[in-house]
Backbone as JSON Lines, residues from 0, in Angstrom:
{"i":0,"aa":"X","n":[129.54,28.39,124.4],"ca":[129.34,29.73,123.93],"c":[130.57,30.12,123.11]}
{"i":1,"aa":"X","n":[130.08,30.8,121.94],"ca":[131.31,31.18,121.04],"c":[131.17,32.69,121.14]}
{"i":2,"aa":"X","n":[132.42,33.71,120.97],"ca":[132.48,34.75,120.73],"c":[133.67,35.04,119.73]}
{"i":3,"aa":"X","n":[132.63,36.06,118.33],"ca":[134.4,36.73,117.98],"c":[134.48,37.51,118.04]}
{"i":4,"aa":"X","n":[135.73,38.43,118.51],"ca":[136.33,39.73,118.54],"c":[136.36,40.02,117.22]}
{"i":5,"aa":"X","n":[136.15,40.35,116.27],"ca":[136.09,40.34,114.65],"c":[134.64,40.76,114.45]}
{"i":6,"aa":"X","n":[133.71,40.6,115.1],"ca":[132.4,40.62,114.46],"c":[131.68,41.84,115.55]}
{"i":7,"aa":"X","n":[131.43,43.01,115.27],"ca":[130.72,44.02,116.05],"c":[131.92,44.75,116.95]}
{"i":8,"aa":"X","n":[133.16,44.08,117.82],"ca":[134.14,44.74,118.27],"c":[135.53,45.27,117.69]}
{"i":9,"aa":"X","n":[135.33,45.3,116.45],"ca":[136.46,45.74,115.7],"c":[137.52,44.76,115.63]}
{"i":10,"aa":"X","n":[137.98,44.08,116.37],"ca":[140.06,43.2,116.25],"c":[139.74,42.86,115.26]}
{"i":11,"aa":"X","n":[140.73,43.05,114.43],"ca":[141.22,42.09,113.13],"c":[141.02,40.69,112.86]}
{"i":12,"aa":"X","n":[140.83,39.77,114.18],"ca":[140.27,38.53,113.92],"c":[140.35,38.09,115.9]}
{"i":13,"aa":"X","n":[139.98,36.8,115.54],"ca":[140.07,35.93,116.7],"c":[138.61,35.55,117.64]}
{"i":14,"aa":"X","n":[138.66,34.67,118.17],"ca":[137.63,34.35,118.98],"c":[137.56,33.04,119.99]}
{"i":15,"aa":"X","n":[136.74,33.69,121.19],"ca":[136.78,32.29,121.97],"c":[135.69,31.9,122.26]}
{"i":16,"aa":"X","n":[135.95,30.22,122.95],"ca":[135.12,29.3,122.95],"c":[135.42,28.79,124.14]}
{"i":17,"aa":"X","n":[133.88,28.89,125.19],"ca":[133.98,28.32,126.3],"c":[132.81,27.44,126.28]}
{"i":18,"aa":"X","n":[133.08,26.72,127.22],"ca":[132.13,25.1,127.31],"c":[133.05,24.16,128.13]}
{"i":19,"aa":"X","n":[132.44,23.07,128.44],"ca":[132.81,22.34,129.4],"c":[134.62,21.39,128.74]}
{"i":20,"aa":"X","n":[134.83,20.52,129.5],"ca":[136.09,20.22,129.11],"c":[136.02,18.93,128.02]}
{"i":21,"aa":"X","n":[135.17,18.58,127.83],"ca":[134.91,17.54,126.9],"c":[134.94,18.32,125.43]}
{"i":22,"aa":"X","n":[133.84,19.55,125.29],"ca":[133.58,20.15,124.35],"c":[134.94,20.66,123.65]}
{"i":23,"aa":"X","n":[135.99,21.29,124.88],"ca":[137.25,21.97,124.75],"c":[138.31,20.98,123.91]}
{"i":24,"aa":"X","n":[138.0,20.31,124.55],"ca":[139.1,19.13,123.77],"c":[138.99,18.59,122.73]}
{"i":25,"aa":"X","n":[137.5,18.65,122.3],"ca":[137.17,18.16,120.85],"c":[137.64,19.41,119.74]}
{"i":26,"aa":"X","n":[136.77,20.69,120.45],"ca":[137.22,21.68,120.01],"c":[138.94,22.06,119.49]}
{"i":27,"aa":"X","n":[139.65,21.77,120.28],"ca":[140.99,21.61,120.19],"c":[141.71,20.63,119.1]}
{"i":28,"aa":"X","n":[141.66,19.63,119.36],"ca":[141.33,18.83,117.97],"c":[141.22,18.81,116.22]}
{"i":29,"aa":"X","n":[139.72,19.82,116.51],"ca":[139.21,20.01,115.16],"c":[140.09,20.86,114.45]}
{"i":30,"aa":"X","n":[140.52,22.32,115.75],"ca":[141.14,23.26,115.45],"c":[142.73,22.8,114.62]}
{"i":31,"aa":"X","n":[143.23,22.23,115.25],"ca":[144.55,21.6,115.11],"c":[144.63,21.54,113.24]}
{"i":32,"aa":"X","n":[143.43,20.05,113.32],"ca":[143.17,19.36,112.12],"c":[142.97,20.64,110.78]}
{"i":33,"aa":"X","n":[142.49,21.67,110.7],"ca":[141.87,22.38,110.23],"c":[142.65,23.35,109.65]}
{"i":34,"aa":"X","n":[144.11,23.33,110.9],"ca":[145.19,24.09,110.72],"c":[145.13,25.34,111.15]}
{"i":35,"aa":"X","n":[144.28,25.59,112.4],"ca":[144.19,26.48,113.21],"c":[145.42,26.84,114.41]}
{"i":36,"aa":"X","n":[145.84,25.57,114.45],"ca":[147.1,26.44,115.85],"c":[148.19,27.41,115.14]}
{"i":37,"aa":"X","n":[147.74,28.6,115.3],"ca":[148.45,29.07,115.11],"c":[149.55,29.65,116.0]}
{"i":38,"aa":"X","n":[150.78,30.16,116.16],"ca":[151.58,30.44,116.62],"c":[152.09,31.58,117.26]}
{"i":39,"aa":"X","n":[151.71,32.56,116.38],"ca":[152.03,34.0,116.86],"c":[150.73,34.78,117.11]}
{"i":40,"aa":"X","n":[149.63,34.07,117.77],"ca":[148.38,34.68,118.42],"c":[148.34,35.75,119.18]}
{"i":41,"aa":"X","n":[149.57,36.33,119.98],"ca":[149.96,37.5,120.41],"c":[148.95,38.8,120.37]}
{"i":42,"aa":"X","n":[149.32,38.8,118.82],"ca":[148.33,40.67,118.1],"c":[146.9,40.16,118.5]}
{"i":43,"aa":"X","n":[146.5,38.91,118.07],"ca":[145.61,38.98,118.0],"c":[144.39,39.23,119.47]}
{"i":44,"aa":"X","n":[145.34,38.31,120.69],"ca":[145.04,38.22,121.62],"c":[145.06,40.07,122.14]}
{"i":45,"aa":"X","n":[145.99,40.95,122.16],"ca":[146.42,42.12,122.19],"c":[144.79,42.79,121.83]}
{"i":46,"aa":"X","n":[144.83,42.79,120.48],"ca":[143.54,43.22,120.06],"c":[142.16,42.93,120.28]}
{"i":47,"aa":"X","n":[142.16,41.89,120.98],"ca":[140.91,41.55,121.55],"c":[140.72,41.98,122.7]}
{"i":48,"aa":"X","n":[141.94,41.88,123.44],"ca":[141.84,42.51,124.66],"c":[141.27,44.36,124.75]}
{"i":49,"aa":"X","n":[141.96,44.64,123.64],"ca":[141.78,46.32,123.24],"c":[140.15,46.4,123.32]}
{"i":50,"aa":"X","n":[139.67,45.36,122.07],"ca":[138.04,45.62,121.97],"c":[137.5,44.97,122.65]}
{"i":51,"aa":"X","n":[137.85,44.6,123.83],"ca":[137.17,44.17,124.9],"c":[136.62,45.19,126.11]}
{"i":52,"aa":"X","n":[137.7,45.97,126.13],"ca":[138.33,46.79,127.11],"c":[137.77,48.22,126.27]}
{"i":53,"aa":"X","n":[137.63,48.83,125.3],"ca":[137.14,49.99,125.2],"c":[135.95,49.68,123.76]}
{"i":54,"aa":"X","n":[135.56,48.59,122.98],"ca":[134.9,49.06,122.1],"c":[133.08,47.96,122.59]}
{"i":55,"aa":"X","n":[132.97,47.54,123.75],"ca":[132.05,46.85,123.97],"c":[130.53,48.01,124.16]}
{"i":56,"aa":"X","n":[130.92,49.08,124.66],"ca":[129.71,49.93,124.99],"c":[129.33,50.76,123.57]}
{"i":57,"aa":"X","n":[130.14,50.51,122.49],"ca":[129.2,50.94,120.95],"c":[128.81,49.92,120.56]}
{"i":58,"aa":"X","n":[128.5,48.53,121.21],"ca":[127.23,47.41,120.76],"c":[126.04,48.5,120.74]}
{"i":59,"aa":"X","n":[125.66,48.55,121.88],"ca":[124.19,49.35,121.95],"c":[123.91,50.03,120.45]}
{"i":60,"aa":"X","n":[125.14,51.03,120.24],"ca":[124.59,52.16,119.21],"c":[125.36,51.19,118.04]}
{"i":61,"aa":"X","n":[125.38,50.05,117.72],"ca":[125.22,49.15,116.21],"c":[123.95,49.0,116.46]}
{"i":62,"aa":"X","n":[123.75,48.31,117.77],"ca":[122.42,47.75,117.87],"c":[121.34,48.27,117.52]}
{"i":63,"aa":"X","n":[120.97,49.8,118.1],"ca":[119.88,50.92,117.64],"c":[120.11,51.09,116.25]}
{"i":64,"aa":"X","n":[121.36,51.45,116.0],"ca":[121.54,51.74,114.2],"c":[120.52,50.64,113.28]}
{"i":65,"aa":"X","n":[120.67,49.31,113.95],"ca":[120.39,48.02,113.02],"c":[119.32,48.32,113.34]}
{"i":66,"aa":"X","n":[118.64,48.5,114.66],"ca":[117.01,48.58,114.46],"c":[116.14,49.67,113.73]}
{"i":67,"aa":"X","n":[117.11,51.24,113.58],"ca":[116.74,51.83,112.86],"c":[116.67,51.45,111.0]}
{"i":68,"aa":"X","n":[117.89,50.78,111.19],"ca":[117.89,50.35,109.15],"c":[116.79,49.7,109.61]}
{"i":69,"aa":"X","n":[116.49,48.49,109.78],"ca":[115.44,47.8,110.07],"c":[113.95,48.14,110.1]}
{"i":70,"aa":"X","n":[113.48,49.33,110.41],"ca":[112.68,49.29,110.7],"c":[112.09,50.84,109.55]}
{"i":71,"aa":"X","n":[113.3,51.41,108.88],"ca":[112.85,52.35,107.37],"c":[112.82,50.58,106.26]}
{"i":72,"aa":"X","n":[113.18,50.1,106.42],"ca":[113.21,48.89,105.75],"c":[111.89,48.26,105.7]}
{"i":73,"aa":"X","n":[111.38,48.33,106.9],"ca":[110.08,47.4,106.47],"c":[109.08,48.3,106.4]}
{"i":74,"aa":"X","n":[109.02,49.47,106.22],"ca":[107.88,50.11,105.81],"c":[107.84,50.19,103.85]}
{"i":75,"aa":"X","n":[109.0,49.29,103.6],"ca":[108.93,49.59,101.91],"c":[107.59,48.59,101.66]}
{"i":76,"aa":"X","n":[106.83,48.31,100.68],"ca":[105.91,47.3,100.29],"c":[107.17,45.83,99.57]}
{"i":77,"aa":"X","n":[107.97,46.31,99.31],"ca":[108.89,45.24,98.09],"c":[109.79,44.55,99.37]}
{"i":78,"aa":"X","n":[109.57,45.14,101.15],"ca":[111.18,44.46,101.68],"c":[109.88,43.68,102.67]}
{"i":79,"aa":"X","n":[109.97,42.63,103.1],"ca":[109.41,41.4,103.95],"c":[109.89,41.52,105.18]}
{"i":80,"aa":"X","n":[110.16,42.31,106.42],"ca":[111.27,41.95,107.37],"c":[110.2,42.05,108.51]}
{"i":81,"aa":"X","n":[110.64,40.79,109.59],"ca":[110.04,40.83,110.66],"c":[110.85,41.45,112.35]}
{"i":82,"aa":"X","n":[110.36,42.68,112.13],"ca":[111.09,43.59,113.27],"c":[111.42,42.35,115.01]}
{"i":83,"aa":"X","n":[110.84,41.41,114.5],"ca":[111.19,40.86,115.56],"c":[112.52,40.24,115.72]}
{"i":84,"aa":"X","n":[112.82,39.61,114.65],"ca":[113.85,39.59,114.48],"c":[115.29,40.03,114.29]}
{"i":85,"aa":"X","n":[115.09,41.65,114.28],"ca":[116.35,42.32,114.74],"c":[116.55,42.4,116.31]}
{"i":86,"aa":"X","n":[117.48,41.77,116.89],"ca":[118.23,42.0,117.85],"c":[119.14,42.43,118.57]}
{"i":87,"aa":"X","n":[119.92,42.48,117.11],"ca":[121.69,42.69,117.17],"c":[122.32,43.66,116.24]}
{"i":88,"aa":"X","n":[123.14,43.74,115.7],"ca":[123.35,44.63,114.66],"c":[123.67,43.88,113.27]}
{"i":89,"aa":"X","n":[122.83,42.56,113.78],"ca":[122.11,42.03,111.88],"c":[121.25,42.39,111.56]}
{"i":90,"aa":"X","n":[120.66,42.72,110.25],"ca":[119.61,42.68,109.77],"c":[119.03,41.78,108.75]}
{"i":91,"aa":"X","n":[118.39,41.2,108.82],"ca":[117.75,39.77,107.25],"c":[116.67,40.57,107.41]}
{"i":92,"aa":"X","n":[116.36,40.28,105.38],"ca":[115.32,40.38,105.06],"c":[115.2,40.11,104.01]}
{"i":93,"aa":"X","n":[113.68,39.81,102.89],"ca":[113.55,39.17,101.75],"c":[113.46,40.23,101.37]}
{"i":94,"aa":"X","n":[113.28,40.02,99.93],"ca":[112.35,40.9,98.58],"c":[111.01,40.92,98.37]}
{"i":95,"aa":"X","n":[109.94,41.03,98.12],"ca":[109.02,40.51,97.82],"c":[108.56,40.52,96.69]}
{"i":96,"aa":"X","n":[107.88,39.95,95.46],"ca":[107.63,39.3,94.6],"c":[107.57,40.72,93.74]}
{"i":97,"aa":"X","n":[107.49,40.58,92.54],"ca":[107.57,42.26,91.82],"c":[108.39,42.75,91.55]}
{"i":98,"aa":"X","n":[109.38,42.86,92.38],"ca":[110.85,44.02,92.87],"c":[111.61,43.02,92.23]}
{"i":99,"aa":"X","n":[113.09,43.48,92.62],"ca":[114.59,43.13,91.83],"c":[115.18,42.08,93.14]}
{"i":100,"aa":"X","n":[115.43,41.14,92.24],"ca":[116.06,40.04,93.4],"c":[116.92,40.35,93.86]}
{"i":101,"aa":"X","n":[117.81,39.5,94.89],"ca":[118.99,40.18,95.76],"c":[119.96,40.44,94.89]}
{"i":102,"aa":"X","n":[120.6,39.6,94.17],"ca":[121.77,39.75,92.98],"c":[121.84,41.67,92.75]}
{"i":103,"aa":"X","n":[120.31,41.6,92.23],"ca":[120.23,43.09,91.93],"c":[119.98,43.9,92.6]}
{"i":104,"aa":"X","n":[119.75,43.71,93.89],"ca":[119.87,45.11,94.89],"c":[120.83,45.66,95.45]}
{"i":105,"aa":"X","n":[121.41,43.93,95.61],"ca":[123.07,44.42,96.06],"c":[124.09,45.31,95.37]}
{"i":106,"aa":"X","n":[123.91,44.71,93.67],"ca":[124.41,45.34,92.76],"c":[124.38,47.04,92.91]}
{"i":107,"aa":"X","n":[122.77,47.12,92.7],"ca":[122.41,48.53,93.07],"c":[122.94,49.13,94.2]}
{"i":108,"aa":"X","n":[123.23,48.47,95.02],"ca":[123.42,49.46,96.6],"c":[124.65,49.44,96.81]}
{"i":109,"aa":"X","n":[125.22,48.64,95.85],"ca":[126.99,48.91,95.99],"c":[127.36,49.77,95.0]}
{"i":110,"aa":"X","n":[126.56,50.25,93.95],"ca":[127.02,50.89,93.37],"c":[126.62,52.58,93.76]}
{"i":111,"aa":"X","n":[125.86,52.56,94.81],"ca":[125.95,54.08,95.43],"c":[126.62,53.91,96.71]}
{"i":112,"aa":"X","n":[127.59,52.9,97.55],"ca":[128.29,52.79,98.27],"c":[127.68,52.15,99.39]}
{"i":113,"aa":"X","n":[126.77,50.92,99.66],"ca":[126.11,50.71,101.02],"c":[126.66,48.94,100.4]}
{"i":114,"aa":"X","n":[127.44,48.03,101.12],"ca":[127.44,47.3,101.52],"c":[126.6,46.17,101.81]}
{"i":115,"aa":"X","n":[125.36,45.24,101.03],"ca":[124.74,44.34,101.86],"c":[125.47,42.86,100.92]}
{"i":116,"aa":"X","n":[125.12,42.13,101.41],"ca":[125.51,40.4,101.02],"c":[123.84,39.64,100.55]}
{"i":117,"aa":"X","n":[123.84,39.04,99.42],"ca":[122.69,38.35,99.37],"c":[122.85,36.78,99.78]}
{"i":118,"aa":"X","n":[121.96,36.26,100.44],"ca":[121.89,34.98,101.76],"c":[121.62,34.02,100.8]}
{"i":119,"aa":"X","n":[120.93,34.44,99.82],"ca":[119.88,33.9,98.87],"c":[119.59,34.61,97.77]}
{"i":120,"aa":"X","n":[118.47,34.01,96.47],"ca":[118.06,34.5,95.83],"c":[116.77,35.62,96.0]}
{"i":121,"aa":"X","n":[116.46,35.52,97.0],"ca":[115.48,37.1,98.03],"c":[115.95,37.5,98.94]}
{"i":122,"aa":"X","n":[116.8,37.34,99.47],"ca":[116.99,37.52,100.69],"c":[118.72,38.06,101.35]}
{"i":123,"aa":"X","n":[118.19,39.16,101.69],"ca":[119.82,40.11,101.64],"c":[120.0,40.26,103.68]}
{"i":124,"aa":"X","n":[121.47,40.45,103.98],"ca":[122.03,40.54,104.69],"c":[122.2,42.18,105.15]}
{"i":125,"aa":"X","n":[122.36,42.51,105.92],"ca":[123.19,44.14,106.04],"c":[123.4,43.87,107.82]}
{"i":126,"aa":"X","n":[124.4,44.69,107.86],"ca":[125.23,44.35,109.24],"c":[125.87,45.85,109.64]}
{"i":127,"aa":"X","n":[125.52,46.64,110.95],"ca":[125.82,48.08,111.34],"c":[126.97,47.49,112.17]}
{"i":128,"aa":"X","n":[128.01,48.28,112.62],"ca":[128.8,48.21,112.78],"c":[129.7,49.65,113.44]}
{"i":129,"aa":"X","n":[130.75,49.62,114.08],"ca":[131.52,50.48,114.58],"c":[131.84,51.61,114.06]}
{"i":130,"aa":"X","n":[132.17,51.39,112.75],"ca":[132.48,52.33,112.07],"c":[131.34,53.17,111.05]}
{"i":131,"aa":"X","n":[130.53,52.63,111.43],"ca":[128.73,52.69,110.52],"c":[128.36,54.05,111.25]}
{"i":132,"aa":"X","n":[128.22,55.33,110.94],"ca":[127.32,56.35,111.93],"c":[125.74,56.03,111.38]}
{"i":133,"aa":"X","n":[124.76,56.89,112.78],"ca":[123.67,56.05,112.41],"c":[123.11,57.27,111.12]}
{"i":134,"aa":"X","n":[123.27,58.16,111.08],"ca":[123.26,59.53,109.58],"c":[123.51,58.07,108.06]}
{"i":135,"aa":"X","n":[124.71,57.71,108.86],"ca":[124.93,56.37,107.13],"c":[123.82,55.4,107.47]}
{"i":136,"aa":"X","n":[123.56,54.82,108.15],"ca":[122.51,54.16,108.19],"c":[121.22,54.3,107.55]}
{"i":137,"aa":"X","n":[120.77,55.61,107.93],"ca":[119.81,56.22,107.68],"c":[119.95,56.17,106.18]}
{"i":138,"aa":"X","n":[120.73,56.76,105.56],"ca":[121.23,56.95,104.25],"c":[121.08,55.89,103.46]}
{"i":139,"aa":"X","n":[121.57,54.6,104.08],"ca":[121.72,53.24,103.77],"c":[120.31,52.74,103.4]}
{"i":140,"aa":"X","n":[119.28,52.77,104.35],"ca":[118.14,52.3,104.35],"c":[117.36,53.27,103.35]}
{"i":141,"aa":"X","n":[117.64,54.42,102.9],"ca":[116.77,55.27,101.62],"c":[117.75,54.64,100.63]}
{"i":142,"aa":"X","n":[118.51,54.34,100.45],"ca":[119.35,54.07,99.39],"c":[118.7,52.28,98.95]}
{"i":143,"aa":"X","n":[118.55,51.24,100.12],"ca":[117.94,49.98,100.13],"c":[116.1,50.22,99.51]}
{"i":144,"aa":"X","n":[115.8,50.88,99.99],"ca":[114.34,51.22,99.95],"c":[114.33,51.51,98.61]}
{"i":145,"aa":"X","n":[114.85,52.44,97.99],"ca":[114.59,52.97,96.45],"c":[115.03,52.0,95.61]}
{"i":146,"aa":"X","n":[116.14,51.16,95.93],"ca":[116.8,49.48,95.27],"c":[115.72,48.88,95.09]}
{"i":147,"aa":"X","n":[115.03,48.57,95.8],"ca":[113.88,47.87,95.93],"c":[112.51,48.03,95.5]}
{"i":148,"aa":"X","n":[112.41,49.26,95.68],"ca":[111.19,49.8,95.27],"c":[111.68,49.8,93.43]}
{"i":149,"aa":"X","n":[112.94,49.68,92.78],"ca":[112.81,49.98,91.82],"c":[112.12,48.72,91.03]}
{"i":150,"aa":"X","n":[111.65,48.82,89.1],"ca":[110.98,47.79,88.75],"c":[112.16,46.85,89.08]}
{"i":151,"aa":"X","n":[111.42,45.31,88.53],"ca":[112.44,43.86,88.34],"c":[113.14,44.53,86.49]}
């Protein structure tokens, strides 16, 4: 099992990896090779401990946030997303045929301030987060929706 403190709990970076002692040691290894030992792990350890210790109980409310983008999202005709697949505070989803490929939605949605990553040439990323209120969310997903809905 991998976890990072970096992804949904705020620290600045870091993450661990538990598994048996075979796995650990390979793991260890790779890390080395890769130029991972680093030295002054300190902050980082510090900060994980922080978002361990007070930022684990705003998973839930990324989590609802993501199911809310998620789910103004797939009522567009142009976005493909299968609500089953939100779990977490990712969201995937395609384009569908007609509409503006990812290149150009992203374009579009960064240029009124919303953040997504394209995976692919249909298919865009968006990720809620700590600092995300679910009001921006909301915002986010009319702002994705009208991207989309606009012509190619």
């Amino acid at each position: 099992m991998a976890v990072s403190f970096s992804k949904g709990l705020g620290a600045p970076g870091g993450s661990l990896l538990a598994g048996g002692r075979e796995l650990i040691v390979r793991a260890l290894r790779h890390r080395r090779m890769l130029g991972g030992a680093m030295r002054q792990v300190g902050i980082f350890a510090a900060a994980a401990l922080h978002a361990l210790e007070h930022h684990t109980a705003g998973l839930r409310e990324d989590h609802a946030n993501a199911r809310l983008l998620a789910e103004r999202l797939a009522r567009s005709p142009r976005i493909v997303l299968d609500l089953a697949t939100v779990q977490t505070n990712i969201v995937v989803f395609a384009l569908a045929p007609g509409g503006p490929d990812a290149a150009a939605l992203v374009a579009a949605a960064r240029a009124r301030g919303v953040q997504v990553n394209a995976l692919g040439p249909r298919t865009i990323r968006a990720l809620t987060h700590r600092d995300v209120t679910r009001a921006q969310c909301a915002g986010a997903a009319d702002i994705l929706v009208a991207a989309a809905d606009a012509p190619a």
